[in-house]
FIMI-57425 format. One record per atom (N, C-alpha, C): x, y, z; residue in one letter; atom name. Coordinates in steps of 0.2 Angstrom, whole numbers, always signed. Each point is the difference from the previous one (the first is absolute). Layout:
<pts>
+-------+-------+-------+---+----+
!    c1 !    c2 !    c3 ! r !  a !
+-------+-------+-------+---+----+
!     X !     Y !     Z ! A ! CA !
...
+-------+-------+-------+---+----+
</pts>
This chain:
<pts>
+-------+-------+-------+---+----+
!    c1 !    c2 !    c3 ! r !  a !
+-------+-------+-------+---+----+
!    +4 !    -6 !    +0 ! X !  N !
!    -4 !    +6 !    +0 ! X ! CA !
!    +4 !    +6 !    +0 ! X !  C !
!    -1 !    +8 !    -5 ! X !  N !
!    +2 !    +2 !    +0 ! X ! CA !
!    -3 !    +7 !    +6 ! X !  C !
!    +2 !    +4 !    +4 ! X !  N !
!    -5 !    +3 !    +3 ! X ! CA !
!    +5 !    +9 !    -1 ! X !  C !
!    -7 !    +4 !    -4 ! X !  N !
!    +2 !    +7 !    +0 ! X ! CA !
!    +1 !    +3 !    +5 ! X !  C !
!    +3 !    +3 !    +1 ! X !  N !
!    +0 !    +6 !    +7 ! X ! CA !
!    +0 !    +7 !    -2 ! X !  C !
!    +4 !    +5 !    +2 ! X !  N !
!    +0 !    +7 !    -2 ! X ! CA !
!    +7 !    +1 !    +0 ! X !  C !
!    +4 !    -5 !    +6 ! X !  N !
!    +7 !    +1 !    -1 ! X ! CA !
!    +4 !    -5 !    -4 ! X !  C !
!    -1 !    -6 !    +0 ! X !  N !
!    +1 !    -4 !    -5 ! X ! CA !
!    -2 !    -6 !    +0 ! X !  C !
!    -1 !    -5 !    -4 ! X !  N !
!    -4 !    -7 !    -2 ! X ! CA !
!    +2 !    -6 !    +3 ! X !  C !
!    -1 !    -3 !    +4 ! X !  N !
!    +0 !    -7 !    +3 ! X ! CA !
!    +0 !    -7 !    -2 ! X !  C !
!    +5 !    -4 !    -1 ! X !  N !
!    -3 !    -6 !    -5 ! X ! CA !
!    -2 !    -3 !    +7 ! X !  C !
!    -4 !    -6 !    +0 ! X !  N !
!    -2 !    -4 !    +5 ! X ! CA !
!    -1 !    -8 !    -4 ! X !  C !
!    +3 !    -5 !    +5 ! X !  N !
!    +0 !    -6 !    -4 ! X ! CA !
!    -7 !    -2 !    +3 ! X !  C !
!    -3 !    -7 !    -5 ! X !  N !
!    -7 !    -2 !    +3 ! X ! CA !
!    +0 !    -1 !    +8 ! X !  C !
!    +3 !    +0 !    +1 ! X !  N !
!    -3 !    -2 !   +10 ! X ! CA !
!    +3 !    +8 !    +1 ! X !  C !
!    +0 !    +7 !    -2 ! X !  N !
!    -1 !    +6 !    +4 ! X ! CA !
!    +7 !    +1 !    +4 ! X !  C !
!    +3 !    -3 !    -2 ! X !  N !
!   +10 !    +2 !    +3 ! X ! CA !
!    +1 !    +7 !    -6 ! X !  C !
!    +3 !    +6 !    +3 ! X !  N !
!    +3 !    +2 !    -5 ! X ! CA !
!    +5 !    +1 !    -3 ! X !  C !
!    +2 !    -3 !    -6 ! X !  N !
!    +6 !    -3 !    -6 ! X ! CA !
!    +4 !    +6 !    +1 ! X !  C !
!    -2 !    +5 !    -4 ! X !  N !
!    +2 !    +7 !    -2 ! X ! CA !
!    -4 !    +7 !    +1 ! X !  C !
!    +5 !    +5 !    +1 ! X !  N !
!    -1 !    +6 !    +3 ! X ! CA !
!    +1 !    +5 !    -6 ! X !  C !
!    -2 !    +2 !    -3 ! X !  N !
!    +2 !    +5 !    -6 ! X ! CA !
!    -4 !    +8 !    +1 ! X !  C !
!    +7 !    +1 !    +3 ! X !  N !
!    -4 !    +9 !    +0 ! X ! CA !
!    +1 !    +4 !    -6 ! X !  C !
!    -4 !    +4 !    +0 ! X !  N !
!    -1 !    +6 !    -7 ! X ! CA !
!    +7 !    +4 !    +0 ! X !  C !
!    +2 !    -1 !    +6 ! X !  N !
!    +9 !    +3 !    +0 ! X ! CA !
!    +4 !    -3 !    -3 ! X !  C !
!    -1 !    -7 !    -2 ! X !  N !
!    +5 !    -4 !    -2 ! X ! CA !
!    +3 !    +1 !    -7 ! X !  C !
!    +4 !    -1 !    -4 ! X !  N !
!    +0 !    -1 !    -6 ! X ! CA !
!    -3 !    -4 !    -3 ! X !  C !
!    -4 !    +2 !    -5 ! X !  N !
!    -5 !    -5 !    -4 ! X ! CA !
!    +1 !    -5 !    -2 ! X !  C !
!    +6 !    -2 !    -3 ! X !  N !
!    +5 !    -4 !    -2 ! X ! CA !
!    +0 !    -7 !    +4 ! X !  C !
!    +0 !    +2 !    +9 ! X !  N !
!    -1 !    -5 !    +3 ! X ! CA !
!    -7 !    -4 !    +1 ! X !  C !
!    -2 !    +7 !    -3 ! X !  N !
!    -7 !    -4 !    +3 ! X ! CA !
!    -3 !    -4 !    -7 ! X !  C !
!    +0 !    +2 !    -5 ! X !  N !
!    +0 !    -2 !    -9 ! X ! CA !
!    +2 !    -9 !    +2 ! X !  C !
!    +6 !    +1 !    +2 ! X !  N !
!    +5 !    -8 !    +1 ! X ! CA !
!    -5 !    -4 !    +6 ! X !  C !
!    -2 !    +2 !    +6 ! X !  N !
!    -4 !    -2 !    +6 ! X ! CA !
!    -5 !    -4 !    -4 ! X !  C !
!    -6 !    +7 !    -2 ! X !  N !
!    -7 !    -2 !    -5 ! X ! CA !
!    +1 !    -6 !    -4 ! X !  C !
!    +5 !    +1 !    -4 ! X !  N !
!    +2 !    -4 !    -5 ! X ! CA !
!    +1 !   -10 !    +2 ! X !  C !
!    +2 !    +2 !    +5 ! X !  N !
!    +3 !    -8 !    +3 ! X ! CA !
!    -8 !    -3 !    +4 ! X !  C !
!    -2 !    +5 !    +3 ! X !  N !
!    -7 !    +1 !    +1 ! X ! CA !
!    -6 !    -5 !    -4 ! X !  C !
!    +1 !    +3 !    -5 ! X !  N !
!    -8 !    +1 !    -4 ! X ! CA !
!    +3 !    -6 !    -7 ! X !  C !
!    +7 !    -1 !    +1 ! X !  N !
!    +2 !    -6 !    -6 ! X ! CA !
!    +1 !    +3 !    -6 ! X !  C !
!    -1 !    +6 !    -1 ! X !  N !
!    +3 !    +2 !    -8 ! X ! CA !
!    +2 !   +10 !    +0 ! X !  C !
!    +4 !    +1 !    -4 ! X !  N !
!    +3 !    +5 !    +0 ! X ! CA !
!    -7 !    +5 !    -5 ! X !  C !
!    +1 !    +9 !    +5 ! X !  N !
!    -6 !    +3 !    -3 ! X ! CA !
!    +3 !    +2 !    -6 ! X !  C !
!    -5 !    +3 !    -4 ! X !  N !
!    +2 !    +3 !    -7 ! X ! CA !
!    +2 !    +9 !    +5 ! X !  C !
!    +5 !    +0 !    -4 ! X !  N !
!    +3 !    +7 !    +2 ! X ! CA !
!    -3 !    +4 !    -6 ! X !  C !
!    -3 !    +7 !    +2 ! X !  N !
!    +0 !    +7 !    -6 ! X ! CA !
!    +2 !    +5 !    +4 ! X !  C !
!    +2 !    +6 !    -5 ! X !  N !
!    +2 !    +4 !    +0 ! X ! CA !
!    -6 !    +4 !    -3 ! X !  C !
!    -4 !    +6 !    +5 ! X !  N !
!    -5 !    +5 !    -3 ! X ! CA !
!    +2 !    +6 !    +0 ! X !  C !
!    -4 !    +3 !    -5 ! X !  N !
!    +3 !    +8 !    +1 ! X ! CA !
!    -4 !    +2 !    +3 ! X !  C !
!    +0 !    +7 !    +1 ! X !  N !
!    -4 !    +4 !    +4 ! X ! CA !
!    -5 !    +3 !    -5 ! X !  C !
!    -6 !    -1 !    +5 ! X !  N !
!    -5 !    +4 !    -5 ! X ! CA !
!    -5 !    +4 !    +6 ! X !  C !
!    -6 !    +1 !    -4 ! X !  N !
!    -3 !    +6 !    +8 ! X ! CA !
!    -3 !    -5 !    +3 ! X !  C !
!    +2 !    +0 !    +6 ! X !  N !
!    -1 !    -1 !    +7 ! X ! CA !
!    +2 !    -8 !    +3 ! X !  C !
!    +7 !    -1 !    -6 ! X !  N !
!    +6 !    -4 !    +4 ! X ! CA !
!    +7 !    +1 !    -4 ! X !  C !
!    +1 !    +1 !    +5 ! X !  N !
!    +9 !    -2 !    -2 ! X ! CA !
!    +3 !    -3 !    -4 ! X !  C !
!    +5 !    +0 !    -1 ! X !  N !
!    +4 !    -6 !    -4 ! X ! CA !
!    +1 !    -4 !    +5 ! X !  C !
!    -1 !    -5 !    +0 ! X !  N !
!    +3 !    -8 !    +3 ! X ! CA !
!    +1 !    -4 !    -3 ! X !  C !
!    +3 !    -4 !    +5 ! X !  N !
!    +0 !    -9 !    -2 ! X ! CA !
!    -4 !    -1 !    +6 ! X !  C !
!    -1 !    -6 !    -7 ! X !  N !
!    -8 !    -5 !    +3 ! X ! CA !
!    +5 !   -10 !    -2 ! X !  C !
!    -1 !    -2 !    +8 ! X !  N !
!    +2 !    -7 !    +0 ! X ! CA !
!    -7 !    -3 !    +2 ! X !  C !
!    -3 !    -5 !    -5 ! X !  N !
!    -6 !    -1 !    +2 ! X ! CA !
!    -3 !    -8 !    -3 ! X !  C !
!    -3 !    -3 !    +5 ! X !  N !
!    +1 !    -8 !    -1 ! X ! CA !
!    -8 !    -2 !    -1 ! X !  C !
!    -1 !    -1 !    -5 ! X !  N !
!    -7 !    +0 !    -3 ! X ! CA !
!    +0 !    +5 !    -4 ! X !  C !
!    -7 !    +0 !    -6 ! X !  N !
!    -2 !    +6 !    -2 ! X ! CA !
!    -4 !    +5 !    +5 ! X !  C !
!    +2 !    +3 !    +1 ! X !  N !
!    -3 !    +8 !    +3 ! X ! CA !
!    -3 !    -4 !    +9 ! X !  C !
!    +3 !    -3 !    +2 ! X !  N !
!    -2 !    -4 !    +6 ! X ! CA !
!    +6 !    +2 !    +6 ! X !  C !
!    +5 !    -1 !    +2 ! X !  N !
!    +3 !    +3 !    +4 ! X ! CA !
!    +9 !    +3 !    -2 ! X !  C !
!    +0 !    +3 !    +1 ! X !  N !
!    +6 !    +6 !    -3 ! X ! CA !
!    +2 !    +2 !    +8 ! X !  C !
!    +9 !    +4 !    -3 ! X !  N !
!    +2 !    +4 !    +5 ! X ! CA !
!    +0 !    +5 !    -4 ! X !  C !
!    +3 !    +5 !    +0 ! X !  N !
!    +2 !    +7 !    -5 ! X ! CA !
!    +7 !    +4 !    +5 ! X !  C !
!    +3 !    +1 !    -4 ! X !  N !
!    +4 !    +2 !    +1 ! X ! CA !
!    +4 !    +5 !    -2 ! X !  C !
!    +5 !    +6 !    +2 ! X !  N !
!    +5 !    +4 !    -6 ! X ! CA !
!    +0 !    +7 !    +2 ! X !  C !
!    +5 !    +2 !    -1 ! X !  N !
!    +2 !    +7 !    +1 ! X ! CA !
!    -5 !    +7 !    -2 ! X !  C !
!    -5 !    +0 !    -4 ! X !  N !
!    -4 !    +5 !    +2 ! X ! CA !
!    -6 !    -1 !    +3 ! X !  C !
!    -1 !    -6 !    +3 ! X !  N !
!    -6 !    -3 !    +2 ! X ! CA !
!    +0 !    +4 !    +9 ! X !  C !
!    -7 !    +4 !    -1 ! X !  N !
!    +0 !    +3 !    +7 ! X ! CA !
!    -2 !    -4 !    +7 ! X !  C !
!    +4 !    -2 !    +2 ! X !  N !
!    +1 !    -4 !    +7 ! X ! CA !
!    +0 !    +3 !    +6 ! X !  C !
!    -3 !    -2 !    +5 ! X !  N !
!    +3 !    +3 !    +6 ! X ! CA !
!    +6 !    -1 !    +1 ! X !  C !
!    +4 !    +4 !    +6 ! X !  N !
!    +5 !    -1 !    +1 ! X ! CA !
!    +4 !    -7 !    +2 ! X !  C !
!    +6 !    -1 !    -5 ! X !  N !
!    +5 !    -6 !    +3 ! X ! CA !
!    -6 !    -5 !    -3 ! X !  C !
!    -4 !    -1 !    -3 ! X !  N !
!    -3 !    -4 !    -3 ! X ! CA !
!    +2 !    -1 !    -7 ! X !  C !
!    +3 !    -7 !    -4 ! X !  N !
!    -1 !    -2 !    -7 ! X ! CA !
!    -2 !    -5 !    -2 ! X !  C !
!    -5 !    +0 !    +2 ! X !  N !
!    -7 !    -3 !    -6 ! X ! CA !
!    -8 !    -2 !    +4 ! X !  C !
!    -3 !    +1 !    -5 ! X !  N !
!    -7 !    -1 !    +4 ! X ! CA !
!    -3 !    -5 !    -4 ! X !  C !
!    -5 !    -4 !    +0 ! X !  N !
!    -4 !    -7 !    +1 ! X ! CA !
!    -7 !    +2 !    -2 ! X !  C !
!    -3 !    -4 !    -5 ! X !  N !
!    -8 !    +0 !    -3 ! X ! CA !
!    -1 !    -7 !    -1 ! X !  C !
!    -5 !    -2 !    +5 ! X !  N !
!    -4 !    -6 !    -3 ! X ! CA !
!    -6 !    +0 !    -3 ! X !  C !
!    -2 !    -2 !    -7 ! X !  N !
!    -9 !    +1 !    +0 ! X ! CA !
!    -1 !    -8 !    -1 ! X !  C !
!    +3 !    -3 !    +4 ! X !  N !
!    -3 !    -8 !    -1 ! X ! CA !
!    +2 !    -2 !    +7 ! X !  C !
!    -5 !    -6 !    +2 ! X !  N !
!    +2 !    -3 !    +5 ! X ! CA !
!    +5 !    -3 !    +3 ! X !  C !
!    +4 !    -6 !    -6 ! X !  N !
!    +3 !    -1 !    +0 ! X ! CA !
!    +6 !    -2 !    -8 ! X !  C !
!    +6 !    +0 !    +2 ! X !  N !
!    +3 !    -2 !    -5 ! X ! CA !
!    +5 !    -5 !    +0 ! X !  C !
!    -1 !    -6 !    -5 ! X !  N !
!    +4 !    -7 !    -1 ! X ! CA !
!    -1 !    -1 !    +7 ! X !  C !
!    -7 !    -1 !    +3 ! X !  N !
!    -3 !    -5 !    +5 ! X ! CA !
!    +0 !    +5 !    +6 ! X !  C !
!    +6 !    +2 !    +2 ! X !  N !
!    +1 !    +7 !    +4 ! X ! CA !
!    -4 !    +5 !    +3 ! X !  C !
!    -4 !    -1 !    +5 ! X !  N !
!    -5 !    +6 !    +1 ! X ! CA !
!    +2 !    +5 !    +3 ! X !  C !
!    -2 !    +6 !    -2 ! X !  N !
!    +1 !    +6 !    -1 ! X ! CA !
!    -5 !    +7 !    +6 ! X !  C !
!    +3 !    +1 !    +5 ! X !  N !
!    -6 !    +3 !    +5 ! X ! CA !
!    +2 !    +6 !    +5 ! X !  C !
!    -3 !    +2 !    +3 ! X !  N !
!    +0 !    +7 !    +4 ! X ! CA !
!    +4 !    -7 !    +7 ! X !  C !
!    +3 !    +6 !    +8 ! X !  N !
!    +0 !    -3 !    +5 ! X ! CA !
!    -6 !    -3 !    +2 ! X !  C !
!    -7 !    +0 !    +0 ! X !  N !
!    -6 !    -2 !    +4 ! X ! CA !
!    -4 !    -5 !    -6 ! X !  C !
!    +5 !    -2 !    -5 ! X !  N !
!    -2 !    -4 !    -4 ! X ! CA !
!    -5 !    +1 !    -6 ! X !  C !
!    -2 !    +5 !    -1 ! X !  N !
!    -4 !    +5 !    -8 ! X ! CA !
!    +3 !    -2 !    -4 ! X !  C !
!    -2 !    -2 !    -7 ! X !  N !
!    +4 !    -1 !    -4 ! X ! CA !
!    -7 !    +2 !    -7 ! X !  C !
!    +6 !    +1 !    -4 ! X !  N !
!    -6 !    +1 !    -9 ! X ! CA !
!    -4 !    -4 !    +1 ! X !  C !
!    -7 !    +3 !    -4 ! X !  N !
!    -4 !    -3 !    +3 ! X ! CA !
!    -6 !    -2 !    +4 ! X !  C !
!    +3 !    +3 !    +6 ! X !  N !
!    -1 !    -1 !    +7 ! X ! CA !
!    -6 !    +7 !    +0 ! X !  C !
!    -5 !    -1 !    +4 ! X !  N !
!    -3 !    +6 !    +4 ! X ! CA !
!    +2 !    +4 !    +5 ! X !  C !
!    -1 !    +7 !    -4 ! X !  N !
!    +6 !    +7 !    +2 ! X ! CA !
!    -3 !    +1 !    +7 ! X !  C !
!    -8 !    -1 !    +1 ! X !  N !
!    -3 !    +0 !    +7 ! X ! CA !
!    +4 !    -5 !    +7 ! X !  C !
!    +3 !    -7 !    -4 ! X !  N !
!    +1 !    -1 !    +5 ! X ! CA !
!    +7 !    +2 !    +4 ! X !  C !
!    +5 !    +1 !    -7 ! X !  N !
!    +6 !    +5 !    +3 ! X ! CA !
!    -2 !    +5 !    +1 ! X !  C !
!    -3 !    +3 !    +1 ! X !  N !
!    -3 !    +6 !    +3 ! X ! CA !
!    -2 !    -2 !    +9 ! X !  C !
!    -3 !    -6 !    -1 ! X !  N !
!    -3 !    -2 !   +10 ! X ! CA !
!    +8 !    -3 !    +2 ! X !  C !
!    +3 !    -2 !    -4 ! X !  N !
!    +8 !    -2 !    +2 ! X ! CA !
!    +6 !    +6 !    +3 ! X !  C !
!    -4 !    +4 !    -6 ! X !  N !
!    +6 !    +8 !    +3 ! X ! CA !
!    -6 !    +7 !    +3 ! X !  C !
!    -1 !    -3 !    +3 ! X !  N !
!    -5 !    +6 !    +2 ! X ! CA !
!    +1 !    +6 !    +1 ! X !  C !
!    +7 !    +3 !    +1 ! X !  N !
!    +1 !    +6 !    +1 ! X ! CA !
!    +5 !    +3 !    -8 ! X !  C !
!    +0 !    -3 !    -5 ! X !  N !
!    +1 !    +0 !    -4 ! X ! CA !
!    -2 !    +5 !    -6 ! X !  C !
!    +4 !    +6 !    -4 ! X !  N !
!    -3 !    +4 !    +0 ! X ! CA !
!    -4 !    -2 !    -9 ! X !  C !
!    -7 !    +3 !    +0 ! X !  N !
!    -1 !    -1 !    -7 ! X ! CA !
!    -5 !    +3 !    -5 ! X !  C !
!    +4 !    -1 !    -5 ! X !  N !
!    -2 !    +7 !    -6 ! X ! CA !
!    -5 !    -4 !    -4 ! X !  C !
!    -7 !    +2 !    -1 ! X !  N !
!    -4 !    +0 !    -6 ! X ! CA !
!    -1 !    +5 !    -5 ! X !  C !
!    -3 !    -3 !    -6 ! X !  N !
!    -2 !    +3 !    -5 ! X ! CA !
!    -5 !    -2 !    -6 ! X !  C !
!    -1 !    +1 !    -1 ! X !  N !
!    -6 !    -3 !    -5 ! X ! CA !
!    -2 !    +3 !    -7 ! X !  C !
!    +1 !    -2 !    -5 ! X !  N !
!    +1 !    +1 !    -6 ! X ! CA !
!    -4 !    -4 !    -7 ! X !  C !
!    -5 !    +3 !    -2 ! X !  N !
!    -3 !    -4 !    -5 ! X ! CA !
!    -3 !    -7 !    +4 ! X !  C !
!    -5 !    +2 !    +5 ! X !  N !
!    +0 !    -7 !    +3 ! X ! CA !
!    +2 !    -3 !    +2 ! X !  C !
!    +9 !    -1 !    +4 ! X !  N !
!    +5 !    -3 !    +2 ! X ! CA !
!    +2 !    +3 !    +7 ! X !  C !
!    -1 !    -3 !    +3 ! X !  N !
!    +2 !    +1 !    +8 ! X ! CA !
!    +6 !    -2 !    +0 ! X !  C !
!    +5 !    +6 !    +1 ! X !  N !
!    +7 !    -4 !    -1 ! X ! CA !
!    +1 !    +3 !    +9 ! X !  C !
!    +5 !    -4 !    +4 ! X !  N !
!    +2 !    -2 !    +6 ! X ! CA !
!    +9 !    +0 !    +0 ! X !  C !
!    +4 !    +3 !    +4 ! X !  N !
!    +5 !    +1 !    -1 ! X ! CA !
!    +0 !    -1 !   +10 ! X !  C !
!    +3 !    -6 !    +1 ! X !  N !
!    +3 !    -1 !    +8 ! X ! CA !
!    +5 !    +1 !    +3 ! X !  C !
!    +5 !    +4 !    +2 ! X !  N !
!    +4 !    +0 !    +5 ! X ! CA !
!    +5 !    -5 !    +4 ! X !  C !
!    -1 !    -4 !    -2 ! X !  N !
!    -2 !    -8 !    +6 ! X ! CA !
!    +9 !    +1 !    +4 ! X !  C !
!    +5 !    +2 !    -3 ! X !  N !
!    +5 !    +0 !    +4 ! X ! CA !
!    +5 !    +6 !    -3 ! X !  C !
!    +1 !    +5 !    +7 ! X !  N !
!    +1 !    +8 !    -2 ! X ! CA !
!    +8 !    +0 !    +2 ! X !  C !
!    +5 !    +2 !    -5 ! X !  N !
!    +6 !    -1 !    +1 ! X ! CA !
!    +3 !    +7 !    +6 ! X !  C !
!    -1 !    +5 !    -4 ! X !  N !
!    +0 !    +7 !    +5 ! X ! CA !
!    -1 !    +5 !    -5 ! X !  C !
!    -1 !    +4 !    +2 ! X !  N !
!    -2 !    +7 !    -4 ! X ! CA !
!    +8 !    +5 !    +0 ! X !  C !
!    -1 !    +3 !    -8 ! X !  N !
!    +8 !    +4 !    +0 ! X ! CA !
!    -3 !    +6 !    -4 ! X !  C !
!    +4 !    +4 !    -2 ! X !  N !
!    -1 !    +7 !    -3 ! X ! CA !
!    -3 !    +1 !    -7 ! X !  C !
!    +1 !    -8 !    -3 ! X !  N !
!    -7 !    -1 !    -7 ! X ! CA !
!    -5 !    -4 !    +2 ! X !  C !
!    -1 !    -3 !    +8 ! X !  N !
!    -4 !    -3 !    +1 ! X ! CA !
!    -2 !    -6 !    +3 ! X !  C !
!    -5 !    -3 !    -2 ! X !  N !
!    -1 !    -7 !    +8 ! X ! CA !
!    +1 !    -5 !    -6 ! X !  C !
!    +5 !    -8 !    +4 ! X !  N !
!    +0 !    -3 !    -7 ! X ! CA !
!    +1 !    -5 !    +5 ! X !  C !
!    -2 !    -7 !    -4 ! X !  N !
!    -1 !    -6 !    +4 ! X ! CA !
!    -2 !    -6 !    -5 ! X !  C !
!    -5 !    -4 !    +3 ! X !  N !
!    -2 !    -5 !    -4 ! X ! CA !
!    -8 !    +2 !    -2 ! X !  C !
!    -5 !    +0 !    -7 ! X !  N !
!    -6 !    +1 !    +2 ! X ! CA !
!    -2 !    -5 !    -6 ! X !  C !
!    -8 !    -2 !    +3 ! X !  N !
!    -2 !    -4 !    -7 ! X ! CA !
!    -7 !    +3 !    -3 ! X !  C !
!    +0 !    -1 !    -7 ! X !  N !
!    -6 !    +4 !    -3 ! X ! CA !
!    -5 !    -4 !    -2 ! X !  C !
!    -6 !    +1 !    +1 ! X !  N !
!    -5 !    -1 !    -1 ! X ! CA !
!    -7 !    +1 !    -4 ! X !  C !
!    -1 !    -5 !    -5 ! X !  N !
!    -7 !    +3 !    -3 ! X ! CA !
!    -3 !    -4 !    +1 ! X !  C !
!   -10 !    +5 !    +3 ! X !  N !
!    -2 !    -4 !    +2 ! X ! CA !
!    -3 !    -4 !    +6 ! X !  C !
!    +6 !    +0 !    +4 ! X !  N !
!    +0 !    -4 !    +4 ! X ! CA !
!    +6 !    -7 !    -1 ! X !  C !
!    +2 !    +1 !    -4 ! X !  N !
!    +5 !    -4 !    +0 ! X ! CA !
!    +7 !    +1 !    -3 ! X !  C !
!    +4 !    -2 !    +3 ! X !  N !
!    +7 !    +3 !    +2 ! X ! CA !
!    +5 !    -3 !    -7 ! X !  C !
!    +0 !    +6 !    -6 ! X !  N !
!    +2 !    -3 !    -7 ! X ! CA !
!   +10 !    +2 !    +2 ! X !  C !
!    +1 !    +2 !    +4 ! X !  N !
!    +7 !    +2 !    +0 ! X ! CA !
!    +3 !    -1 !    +8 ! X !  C !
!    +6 !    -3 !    +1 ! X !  N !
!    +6 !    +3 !    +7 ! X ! CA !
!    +6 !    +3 !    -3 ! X !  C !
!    +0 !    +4 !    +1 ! X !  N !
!    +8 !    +4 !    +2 ! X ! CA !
!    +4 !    +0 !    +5 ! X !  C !
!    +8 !    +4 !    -1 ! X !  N !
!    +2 !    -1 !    +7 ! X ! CA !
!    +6 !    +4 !    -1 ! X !  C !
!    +2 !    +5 !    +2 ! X !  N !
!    +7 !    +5 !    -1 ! X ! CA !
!    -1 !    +3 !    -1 ! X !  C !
!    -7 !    +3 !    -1 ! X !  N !
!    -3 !    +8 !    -5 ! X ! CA !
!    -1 !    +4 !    +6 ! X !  C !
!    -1 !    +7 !    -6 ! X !  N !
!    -4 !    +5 !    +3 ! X ! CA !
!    -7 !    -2 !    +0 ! X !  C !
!    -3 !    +1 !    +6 ! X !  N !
!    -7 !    +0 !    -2 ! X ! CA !
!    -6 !    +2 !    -3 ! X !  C !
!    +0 !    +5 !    -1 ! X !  N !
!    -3 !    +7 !    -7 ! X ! CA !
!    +3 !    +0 !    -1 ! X !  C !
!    -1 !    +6 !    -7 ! X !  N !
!    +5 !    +3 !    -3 ! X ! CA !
!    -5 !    +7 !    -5 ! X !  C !
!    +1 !    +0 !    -4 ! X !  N !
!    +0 !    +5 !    -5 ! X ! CA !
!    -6 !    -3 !    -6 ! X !  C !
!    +2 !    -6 !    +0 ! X !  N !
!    -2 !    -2 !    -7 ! X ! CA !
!    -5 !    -6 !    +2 ! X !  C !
+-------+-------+-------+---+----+
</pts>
C-alpha cells in the first residue's frame, strides 16, 4: 500500500509494517527507484513545457494518467520540497493507493470527511457538478501559502489524492 501524506508518501507491505519513508524533500530520483521496485516496472518519464497554469516539469508516471510524481526546477514547491504526487486511481500493478485514514479514488469524499473532521474544505459547483476539494493532511502554511496533502471530489466521490502541493492556487 502506497499512503499519501502532505509531507511525504509511505509504502506499507500487506500486513501494515512500514517498507519506505519517502519525503517530498528527498530527491526524486530515489523515490522513482523505491516506486519502481515497488510497483514492478519502471514509469514512463516526460518532459512538459510550461503552459497557463503549469509549469514545465517532469512527469514520472506508472499507468496512463493514474499515479505520477512531478518534478523539476520551475515547478512551484513549497519550501525544501522536490516533488509532489497525484493519484486518480486506486490502485496501481495491484498496489493500493490512499490518504492516512484510508480514502482512496473512488471512495466517498463524506466519509474522509467523518475521518478528518477538522479538516479544512473547499466547494464549488459548476454546470451541475459539486466539485469537493479536502484538506485531509495540512503540511504548514508559508508566504505563498498552505500546502499539504488534499483530495478532490466530484459529486461525492473522491476522483483525485495529491500530496506536496500547494493547496489553491490561482488557476
Amino acid at each position: 500500500m502506497i499512503v499519501i501524506g502532505a509531507r511525504e508518501l509511505t509504502v506499507h507491505s500487506t500486513e501494515g509494517t512500514v517498507l519506505h519513508e519517502l519525503s517530498y524533500s528527498d530527491d526524486p530520483s530515489g523515490a522513482v527507484d523505491v516506486l519502481t521496485d515497488v510497483l514492478g516496472s519502471a514509469p514512463e518519464v516526460r518532459d512538459h513545457p510550461q503552459q497557463e497554469c503549469a509549469h514545465a516539469r517532469t512527469v514520472a508516471e506508472w499507468g496512463t494518467d493514474s499515479f505520477i510524481l512531478v518534478y523539476g526546477p520551475e515547478l512551484p514547491l513549497p519550501a525544501d520540497l522536490q516533488f509532489q504526487t497525484v493519484a486518480v486511481v486506486d490502485e496501481v500493478a495491484g498496489v493500493r493507493i490512499e490518504t492516512p485514514t484510508g480514502s482512496s479514488v473512488g471512495g466517498s469524499v463524506a466519509e474522509l470527511i467523518a475521518a478528518v473532521p477538522d479538516a479544512p474544505v473547499e466547494v464549488a459547483e459548476f454546470d451541475g457538478v459539486r466539485y469537493e476539494s479536502v484538506h485531509y493532511d495540512i503540511g504548514e502554511d508559508n508566504e505563498l501559502g498552505r500546502w499539504g496533502a488534499d483530495a478532490g471530489a466530484e459529486n461525492g466521490v473522491i476522483r483525485r489524492l495529491g500530496g506536496g502541493q500547494y493547496l489553491s492556487g490561482d488557476c
